[in-house]
N, C-alpha and C positions, 0 to 999 in steps of 0.2 A: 470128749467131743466126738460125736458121729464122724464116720471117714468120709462121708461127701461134705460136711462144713470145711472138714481141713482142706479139704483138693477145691474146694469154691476159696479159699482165702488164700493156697498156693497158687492160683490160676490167675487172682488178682495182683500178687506181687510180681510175676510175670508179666503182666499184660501193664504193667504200670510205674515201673521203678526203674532208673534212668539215672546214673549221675556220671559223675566227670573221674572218679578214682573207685577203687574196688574199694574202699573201705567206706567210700559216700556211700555208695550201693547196696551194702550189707549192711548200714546203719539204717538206711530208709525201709528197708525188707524189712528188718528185725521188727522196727516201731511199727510198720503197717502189719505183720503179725500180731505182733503187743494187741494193738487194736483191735485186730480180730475179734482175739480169745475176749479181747474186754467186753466187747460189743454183745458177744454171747455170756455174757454173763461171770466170767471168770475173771474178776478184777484182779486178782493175787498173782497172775499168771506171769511166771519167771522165761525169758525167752533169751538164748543163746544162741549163736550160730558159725559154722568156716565155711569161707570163701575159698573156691579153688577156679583159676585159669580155664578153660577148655577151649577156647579157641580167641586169637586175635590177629587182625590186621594194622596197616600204621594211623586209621582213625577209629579205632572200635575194638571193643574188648570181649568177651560173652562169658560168665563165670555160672557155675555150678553151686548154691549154696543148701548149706547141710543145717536144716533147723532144730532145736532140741527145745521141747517148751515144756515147763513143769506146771500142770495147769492149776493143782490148786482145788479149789471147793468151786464147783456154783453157786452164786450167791442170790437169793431172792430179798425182794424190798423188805423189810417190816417198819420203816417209816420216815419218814423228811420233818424234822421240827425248825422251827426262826426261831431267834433270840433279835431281842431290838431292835422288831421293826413296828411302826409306828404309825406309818402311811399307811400301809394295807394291813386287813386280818391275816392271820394265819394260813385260817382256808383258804384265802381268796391266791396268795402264794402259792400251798400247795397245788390250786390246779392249774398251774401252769408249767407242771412239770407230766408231760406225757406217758405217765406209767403209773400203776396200779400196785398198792400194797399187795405183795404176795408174790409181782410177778418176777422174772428172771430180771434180774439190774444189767442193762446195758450202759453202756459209755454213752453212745450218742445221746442218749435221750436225757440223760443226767447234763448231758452239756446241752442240750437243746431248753431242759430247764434254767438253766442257768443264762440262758439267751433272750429265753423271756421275762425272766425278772432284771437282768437290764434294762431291756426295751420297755416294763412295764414303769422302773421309776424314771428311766430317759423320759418319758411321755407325761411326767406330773413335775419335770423339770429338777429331779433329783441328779442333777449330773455330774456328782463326784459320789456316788453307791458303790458303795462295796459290798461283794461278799465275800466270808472266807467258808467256805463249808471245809465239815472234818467228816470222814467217814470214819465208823467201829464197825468191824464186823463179830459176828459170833459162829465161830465156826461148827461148836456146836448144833446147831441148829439149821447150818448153813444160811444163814441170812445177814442182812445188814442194812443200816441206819447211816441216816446225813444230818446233822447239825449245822446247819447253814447262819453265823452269826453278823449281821447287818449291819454295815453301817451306813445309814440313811445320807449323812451329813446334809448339805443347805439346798431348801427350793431358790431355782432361779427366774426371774421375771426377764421380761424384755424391756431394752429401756428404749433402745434405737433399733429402726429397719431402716436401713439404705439399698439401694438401686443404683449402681452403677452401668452406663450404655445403653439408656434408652431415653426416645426425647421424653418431654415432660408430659408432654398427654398421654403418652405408652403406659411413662412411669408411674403414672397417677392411678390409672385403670389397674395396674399391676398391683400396687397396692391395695386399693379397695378392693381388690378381688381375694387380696393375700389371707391366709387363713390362722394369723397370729399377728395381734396387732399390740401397739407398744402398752405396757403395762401387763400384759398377759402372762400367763405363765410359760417359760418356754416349752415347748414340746419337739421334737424332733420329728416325729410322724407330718403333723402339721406343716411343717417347710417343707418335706418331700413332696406331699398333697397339693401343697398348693403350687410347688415348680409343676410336677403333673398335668395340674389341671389349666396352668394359663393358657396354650395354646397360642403363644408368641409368632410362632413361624417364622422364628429366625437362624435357619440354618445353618448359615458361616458364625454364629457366633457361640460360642461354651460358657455358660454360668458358673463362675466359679465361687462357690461359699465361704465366707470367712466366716467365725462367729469367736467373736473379743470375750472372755468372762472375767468379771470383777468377784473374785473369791470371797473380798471380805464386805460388798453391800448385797451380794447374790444377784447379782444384774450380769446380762450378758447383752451384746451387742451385734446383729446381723449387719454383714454386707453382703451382695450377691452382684456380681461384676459380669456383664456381658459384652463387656467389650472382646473383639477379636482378639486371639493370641498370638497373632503377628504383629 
């Protein structure tokens, strides 16, 4: 890796890492290097390091740490496949993972894929999805592959919306205005949209969400309580 990515990745464990004992502190360094080197592409990347003392008083410590990272191969994409998924195509999965065959495999974006394909079966009311993705890499080649195997398990509907702490004309409008209505498919997005969008204007009070799910008829049940927390 380039000497200015290393000294941007020492700058941020500096500027960012804070714990209560030296060996918190050298554990949190370590994985936010880990990170780093992943981030640029080096997933393999072995990271060791000592903690030494340099100065302290009786609330604070300041320590010196000495890193050693065995980086391994760069690894470039050559491709993301599903196994048993049912709800969506293939492709329509794969582009919701923000990187390009070919190019350098980052961490974040492997996770930010993975962010999307929850949110995308949360939102058709898949709400027990799994994935398990398995990486191979070929080091040959320097490149590497995701197997991401799905498990869809049950859509769920809405059976009940409740509204707790508002009178009944609030209540009523709050409903009709709501953007999931019972029998619907749940969605997640949709409840957030439409707390968003009511425009209550009730400032002393916090909407707290509950939502009940019935595993084995796939129904779930909202509450949303606006009663004060005092």
């Amino acid at each position: 890796m380039p000497t200015s990515e290393q000294s941007s990745i020492a700058s941020e464990v500096e500027s960012t890492i804070h714990g209560t004992s030296v060996k918190d502190v050298t554990d949190k360094a370590l994985e936010l290097v880990r990170e780093g080197w992943q981030d640029r592409g080096y997933l393999q990347a072995r990271v060791t390091g000592d903690a030494k003392p340099i100065s302290s008083t009786p609330i604070s410590q300041r320590i010196s740490l000495s890193v050693h990272v065995e980086e391994g191969f760069q690894y470039r994409l050559q491709e993301i496949t599903f196994k048993y998924n049912k709800v969506f195509y293939s492709n329509v999965l794969r582009s919701l993972f923000p990187i390009e065959t070919g190019e350098v495999v980052e961490r974040q974006k492997i996770a930010k894929g993975l962010e999307n394909l929850k949110q995308a079966y949360d939102n058709q009311g898949y709400l027990n999805y799994t994935p398990v993705p398995t990486p191979s890499y070929d080091d040959t080649n320097r490149s590497m592959s995701w197997e991401i195997d799905i498990d869809e398990g049950k859509q769920f509907y809405v059976r009940d919306i409740k509204v707790l702490g508002l009178g009944d004309a609030i209540r009523q409008k709050f409903l009709d205005k709501f953007l999931l209505k019972r029998r619907d498919v749940y969605n997640k997005n949709l409840v957030k949209l439409s707390l968003e969008q009511q425009g209550l204007n009730l400032p002393e009070c916090v909407c707290r969400g509950m939502l009940h799910m019935d595993a084995r008829d796939g129904i779930v049940d909202i509450a949303l309580d606006f009663r004060p927390c005092n």
